[in-house]
C-alpha positions as CSV (number, residue, x, y, z in Angstrom):
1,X,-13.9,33.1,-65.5
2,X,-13.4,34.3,-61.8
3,X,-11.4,32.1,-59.3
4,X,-12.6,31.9,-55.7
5,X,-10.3,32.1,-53.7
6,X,-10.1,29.7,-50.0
7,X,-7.9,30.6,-47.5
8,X,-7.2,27.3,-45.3
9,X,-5.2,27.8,-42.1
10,X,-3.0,24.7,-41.5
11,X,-2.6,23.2,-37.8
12,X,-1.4,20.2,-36.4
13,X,1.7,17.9,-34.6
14,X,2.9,17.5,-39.0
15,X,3.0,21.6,-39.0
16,X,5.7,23.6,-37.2
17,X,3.8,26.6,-37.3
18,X,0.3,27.4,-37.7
19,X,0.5,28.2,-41.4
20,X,-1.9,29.9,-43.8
21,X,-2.5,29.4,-47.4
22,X,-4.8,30.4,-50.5
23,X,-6.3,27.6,-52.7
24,X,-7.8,28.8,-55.9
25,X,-11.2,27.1,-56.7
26,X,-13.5,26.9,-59.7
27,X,-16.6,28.8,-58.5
28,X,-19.0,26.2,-59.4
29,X,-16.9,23.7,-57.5
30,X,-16.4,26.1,-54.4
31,X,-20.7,26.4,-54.3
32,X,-21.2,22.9,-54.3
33,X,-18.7,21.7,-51.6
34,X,-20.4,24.9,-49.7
35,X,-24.2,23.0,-50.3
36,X,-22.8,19.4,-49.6
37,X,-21.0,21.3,-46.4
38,X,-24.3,23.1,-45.4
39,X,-26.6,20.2,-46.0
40,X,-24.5,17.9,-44.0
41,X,-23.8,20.1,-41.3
42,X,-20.1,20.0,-41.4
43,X,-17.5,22.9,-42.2
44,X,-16.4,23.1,-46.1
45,X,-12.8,22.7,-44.6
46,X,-14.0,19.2,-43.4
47,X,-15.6,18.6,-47.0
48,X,-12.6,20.0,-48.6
49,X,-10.4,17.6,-46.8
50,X,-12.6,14.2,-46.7
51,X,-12.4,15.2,-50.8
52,X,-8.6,15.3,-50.9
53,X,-8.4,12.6,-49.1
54,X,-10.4,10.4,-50.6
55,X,-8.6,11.4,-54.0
56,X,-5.6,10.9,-52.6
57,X,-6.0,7.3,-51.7
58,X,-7.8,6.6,-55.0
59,X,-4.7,7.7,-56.5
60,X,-2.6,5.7,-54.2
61,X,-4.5,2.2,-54.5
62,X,-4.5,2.1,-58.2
63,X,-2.8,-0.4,-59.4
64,X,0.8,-0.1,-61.6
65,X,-0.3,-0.7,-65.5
66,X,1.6,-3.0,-66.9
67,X,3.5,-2.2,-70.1
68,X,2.6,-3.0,-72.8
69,X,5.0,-5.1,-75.1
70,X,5.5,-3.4,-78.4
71,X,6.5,-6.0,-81.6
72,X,10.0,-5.1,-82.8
73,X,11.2,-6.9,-85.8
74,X,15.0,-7.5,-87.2
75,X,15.9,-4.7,-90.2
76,X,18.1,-2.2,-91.4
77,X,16.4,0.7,-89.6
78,X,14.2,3.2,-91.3
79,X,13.8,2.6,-94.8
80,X,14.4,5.3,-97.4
81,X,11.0,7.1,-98.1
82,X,9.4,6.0,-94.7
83,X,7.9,9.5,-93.1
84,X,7.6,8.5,-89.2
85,X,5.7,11.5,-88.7
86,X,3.1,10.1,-91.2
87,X,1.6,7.0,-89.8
88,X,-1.3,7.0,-92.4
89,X,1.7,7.6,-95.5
90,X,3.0,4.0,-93.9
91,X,0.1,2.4,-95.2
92,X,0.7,3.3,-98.7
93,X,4.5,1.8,-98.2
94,X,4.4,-1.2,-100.2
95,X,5.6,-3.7,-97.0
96,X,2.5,-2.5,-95.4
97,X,0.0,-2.5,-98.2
98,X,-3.1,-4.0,-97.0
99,X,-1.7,-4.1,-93.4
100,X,-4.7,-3.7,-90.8
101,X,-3.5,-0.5,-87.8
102,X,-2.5,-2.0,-84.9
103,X,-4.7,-0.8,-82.0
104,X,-3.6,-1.0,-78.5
């Protein structure tokens, strides 16, 4: 698969210098901000940005998961014979015989 390459020149009071850089696109993805661009009448720069941006906020207005609260229990620790690389071998432990998964 072929990359296509965007350079995007940067300008503005936040950049020192005008400044020039290369953003590797999916081709696909680069021919339909080019259509949305062209059907619009706006530059793909300004479609490329109102995209970031609009990621960018989604990202920044999604709210903190909470964590989750594991059940711990009182014990010696990891029994002899308990593989905790083998969740499904648990089930055949004889303290969990019969035990439903716990799902999250």
């Amino acid at each position: 698969m072929t990359i296509a390459r965007v350079d995007i020149l940067m300008t503005g009071p936040y950049v020192p210098v005008d400044m020039r850089t290369t953003v590797r696109l999916d081709p696909h993805l680069l021919a339909e901000a080019k259509k949305v661009a062209a059907a619009n009448g706006r530059t793909l720069t300004a479609v490329i940005e109102d995209a970031l941006r609009e990621s960018l906020s989604r990202r920044s207005a999604r709210p903190a998961t909470a964590r989750k609260k594991l059940p711990t229990f009182r014990g010696k620790g990891v029994q002899p014979g308990i593989n905790l690389d083998d969740s499904a071998a648990l089930l055949d432990f004889p303290a969990f015989a019969g035990a439903t998964p716990f799902r999250f």
